[in-house]
PDB file of N, CA, C and O in Angstrom:
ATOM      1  N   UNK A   1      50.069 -71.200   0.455  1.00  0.00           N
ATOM      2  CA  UNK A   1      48.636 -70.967   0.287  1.00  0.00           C
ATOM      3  C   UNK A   1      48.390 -70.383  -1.108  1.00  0.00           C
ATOM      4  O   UNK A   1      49.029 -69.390  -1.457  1.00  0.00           O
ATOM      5  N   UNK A   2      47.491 -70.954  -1.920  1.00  0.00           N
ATOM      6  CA  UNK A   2      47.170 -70.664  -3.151  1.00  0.00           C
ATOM      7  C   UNK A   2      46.050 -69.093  -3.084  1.00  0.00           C
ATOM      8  O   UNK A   2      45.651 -68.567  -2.045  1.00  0.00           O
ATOM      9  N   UNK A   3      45.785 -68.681  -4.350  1.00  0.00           N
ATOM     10  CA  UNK A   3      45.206 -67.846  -4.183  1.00  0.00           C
ATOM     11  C   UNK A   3      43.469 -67.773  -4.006  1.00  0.00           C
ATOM     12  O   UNK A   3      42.756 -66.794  -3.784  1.00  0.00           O
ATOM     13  N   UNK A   4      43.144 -69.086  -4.183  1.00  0.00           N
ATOM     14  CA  UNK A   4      41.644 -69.474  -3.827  1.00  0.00           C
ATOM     15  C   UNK A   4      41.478 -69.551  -3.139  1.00  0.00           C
ATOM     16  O   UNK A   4      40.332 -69.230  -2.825  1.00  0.00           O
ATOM     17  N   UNK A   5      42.563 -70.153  -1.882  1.00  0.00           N
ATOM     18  CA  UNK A   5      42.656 -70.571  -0.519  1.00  0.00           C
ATOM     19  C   UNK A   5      42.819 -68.952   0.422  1.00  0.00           C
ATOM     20  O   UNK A   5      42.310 -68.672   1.507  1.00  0.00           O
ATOM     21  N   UNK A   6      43.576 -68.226  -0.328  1.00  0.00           N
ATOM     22  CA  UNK A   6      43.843 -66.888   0.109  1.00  0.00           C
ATOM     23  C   UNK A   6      42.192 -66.235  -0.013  1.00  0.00           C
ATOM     24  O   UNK A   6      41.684 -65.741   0.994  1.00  0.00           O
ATOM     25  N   UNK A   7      41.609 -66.274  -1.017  1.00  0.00           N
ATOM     26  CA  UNK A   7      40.541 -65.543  -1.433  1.00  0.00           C
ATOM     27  C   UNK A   7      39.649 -65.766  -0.593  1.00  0.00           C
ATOM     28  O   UNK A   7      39.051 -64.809  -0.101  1.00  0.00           O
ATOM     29  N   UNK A   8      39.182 -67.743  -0.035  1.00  0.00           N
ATOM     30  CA  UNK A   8      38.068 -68.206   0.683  1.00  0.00           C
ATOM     31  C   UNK A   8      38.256 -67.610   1.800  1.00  0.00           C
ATOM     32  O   UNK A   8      37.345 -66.985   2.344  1.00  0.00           O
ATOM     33  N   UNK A   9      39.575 -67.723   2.356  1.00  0.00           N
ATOM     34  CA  UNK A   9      40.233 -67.194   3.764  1.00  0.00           C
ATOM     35  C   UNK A   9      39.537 -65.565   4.023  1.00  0.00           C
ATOM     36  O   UNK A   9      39.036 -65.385   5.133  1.00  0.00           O
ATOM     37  N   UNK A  10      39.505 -64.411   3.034  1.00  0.00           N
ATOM     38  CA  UNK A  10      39.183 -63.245   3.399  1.00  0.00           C
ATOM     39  C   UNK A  10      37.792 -63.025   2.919  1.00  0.00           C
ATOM     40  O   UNK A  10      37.307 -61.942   3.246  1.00  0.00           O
ATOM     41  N   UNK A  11      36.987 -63.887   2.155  1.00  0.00           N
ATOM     42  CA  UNK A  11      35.540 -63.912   1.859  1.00  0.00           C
ATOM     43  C   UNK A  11      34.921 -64.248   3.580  1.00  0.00           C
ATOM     44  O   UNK A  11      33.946 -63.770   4.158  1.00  0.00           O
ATOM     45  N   UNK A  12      35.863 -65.175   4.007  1.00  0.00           N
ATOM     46  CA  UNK A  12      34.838 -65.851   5.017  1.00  0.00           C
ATOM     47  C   UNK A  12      35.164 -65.087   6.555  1.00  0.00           C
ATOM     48  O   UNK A  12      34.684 -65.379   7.650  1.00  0.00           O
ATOM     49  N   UNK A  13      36.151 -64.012   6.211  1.00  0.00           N
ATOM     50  CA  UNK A  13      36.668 -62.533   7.290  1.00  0.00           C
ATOM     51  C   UNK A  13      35.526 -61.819   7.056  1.00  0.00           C
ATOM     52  O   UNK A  13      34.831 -61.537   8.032  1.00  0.00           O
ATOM     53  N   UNK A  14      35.100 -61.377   5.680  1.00  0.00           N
ATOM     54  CA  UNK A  14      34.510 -60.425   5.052  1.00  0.00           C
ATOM     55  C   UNK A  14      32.884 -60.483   5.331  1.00  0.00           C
ATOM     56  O   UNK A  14      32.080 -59.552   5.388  1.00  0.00           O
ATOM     57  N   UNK A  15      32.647 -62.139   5.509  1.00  0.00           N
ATOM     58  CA  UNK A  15      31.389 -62.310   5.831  1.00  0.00           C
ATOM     59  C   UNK A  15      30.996 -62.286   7.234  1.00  0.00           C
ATOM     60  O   UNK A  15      30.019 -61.684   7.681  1.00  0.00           O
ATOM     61  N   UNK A  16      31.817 -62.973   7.886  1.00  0.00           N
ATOM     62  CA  UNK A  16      31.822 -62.841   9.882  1.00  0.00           C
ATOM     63  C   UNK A  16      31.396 -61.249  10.180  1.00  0.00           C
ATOM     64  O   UNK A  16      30.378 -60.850  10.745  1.00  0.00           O
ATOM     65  N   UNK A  17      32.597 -60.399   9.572  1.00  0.00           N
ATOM     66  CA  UNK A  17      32.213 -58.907   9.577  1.00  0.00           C
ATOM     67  C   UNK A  17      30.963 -58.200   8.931  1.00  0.00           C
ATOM     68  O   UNK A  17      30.527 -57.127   9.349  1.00  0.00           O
ATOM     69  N   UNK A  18      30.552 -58.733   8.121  1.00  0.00           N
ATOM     70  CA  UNK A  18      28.911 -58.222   7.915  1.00  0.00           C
ATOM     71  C   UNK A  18      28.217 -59.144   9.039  1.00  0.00           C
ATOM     72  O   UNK A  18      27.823 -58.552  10.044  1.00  0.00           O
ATOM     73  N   UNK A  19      28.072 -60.225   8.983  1.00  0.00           N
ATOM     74  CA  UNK A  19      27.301 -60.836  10.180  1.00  0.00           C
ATOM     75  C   UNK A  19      26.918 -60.151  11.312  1.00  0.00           C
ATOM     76  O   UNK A  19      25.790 -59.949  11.760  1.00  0.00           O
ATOM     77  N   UNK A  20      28.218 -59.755  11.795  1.00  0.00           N
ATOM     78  CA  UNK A  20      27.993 -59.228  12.755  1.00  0.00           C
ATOM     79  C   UNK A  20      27.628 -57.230  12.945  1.00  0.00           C
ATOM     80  O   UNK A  20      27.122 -56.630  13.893  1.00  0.00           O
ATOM     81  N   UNK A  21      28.051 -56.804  11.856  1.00  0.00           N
ATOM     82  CA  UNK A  21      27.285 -55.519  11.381  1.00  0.00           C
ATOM     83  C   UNK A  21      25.697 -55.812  11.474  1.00  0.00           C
ATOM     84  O   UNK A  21      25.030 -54.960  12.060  1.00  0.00           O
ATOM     85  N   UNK A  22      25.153 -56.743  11.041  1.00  0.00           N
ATOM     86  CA  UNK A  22      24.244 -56.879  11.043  1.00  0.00           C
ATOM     87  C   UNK A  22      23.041 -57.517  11.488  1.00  0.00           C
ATOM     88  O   UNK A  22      21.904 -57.723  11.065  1.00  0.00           O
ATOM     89  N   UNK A  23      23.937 -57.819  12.807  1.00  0.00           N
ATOM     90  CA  UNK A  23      23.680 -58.061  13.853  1.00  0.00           C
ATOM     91  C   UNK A  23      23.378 -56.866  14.526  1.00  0.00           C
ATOM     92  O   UNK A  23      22.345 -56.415  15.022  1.00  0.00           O
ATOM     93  N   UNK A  24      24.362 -56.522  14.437  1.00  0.00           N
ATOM     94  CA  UNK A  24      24.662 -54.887  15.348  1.00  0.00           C
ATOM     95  C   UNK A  24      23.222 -53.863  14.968  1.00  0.00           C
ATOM     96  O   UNK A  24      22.566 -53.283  15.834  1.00  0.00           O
ATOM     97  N   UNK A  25      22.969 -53.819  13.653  1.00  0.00           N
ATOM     98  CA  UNK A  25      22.104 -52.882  12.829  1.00  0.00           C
ATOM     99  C   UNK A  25      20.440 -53.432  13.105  1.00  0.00           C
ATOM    100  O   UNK A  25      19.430 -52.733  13.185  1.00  0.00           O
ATOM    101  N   UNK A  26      20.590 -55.203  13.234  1.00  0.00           N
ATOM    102  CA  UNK A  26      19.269 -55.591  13.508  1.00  0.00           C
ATOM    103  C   UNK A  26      18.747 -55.088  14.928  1.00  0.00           C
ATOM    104  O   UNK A  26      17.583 -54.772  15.174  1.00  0.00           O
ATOM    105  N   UNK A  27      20.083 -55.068  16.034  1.00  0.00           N
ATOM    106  CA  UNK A  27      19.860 -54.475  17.268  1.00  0.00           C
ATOM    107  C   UNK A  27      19.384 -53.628  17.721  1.00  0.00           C
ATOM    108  O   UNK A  27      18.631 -53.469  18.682  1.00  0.00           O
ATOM    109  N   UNK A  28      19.954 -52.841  16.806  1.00  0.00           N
ATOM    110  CA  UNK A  28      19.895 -50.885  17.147  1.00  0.00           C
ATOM    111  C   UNK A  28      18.258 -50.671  16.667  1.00  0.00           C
ATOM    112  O   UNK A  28      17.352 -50.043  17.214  1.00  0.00           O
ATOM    113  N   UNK A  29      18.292 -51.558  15.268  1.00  0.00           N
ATOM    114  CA  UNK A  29      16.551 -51.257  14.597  1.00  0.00           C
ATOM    115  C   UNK A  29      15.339 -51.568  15.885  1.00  0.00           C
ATOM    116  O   UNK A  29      14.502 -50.720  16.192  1.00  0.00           O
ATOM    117  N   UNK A  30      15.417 -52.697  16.433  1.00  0.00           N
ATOM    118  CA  UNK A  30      14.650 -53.248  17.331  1.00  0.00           C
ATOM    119  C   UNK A  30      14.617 -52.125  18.621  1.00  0.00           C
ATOM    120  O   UNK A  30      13.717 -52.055  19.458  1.00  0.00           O
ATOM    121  N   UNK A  31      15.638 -51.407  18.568  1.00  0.00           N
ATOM    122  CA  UNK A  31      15.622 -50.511  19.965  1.00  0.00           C
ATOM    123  C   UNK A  31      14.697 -49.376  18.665  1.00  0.00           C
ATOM    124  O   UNK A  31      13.488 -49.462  18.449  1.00  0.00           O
ATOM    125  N   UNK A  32      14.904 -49.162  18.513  1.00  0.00           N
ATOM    126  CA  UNK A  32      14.600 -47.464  17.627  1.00  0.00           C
ATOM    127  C   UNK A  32      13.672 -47.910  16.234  1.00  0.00           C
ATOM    128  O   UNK A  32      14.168 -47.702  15.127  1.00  0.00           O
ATOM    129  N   UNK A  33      12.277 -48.543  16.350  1.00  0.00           N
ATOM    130  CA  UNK A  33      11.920 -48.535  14.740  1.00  0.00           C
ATOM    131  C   UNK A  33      11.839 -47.754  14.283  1.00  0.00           C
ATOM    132  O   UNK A  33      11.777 -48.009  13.080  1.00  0.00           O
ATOM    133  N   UNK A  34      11.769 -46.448  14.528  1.00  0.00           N
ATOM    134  CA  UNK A  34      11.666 -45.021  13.933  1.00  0.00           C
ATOM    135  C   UNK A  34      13.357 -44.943  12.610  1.00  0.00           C
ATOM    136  O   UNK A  34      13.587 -44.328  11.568  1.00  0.00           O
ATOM    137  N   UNK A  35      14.146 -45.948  13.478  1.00  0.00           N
ATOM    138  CA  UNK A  35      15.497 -45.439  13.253  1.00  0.00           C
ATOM    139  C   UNK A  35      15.519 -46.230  11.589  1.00  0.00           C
ATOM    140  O   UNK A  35      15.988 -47.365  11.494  1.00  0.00           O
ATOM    141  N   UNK A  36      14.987 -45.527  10.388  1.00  0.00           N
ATOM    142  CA  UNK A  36      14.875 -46.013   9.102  1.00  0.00           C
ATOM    143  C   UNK A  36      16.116 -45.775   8.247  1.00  0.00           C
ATOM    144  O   UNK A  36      16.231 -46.273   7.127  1.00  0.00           O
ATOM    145  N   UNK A  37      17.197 -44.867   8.906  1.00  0.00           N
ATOM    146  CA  UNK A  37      18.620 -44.607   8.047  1.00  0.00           C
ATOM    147  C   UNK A  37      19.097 -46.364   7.692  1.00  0.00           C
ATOM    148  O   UNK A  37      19.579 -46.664   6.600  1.00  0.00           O
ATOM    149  N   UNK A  38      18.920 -47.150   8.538  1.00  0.00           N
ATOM    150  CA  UNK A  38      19.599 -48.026   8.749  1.00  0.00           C
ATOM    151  C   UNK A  38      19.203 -48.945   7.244  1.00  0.00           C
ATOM    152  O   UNK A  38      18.037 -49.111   6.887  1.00  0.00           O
ATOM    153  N   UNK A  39      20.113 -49.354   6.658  1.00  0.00           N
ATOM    154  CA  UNK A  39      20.057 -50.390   5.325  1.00  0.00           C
ATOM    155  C   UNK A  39      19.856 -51.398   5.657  1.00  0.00           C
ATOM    156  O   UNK A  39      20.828 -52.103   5.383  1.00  0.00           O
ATOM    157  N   UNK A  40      18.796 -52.142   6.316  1.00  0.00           N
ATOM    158  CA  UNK A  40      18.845 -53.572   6.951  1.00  0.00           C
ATOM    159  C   UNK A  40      19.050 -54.715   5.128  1.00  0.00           C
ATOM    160  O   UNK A  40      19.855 -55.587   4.803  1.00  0.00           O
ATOM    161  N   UNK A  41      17.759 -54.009   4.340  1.00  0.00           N
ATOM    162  CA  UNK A  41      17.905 -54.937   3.659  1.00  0.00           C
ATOM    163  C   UNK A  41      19.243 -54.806   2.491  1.00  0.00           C
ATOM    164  O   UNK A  41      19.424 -55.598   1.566  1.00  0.00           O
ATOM    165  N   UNK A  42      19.854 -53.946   2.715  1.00  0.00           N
ATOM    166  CA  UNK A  42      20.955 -53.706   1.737  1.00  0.00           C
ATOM    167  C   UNK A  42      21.889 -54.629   2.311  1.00  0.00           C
ATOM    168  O   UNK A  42      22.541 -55.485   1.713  1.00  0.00           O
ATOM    169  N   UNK A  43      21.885 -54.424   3.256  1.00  0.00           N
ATOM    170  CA  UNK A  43      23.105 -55.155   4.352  1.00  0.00           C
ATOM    171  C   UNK A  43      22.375 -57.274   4.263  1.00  0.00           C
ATOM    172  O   UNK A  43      23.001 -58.330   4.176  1.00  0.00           O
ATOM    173  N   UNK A  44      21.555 -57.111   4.307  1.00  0.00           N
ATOM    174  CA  UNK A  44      21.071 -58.611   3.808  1.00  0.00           C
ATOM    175  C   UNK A  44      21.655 -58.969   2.485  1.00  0.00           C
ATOM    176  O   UNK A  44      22.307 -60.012   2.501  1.00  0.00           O
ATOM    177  N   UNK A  45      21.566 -58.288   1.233  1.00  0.00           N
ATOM    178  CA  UNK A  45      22.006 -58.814  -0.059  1.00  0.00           C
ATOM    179  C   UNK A  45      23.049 -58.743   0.300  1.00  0.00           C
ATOM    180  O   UNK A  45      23.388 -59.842   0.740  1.00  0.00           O
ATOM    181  N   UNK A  46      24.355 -57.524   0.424  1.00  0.00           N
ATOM    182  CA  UNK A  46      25.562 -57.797   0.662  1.00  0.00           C
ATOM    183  C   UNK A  46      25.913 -59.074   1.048  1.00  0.00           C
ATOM    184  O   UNK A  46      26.663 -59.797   0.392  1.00  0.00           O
ATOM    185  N   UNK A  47      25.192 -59.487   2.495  1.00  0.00           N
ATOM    186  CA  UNK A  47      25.871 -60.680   3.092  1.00  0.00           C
ATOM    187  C   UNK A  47      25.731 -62.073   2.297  1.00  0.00           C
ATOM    188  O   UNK A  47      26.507 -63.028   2.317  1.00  0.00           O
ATOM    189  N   UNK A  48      24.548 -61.924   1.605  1.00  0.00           N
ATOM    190  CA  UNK A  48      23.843 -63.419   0.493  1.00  0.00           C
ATOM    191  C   UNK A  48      24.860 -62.844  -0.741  1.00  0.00           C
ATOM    192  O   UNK A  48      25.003 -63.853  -1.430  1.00  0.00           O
ATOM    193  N   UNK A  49      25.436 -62.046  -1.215  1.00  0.00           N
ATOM    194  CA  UNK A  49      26.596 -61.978  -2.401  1.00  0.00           C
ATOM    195  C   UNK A  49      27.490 -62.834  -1.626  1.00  0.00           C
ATOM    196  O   UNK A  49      27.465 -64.052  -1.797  1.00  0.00           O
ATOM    197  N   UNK A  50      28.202 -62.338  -0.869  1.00  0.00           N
ATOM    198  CA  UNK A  50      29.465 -63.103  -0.239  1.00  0.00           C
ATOM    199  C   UNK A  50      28.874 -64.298   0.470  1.00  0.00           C
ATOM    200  O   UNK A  50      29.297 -64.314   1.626  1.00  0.00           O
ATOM    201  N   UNK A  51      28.270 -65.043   0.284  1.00  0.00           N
ATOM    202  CA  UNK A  51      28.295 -66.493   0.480  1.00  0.00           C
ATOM    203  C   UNK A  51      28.685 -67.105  -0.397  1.00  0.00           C
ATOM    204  O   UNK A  51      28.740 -68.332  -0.318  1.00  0.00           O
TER     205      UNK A  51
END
């Protein structure tokens, strides 16, 4: 395995795992709108970098 192939391989780990953070974070917001700690839109750019 080359190292691009290595790289796509843990970009596309790296992205499943925000996905689903932010999944998790869209969840919790919808229970609690009060609950404003939460970085929804930070956690959006993160995930649109790693695409």
């Amino acid at each position: 395995m080359n190292k691009s192939q290595l790289s796509h391989r843990s970009n596309r780990k790296f992205r499943r795992a925000i996905e689903k953070w932010l999944a998790d974070l869209n969840y919790v917001s919808r229970l609690d709108v009060n609950y404003s700690r939460i970085p929804i839109k930070a956690m959006q750019a993160l995930l649109n970098q790693a695409k």
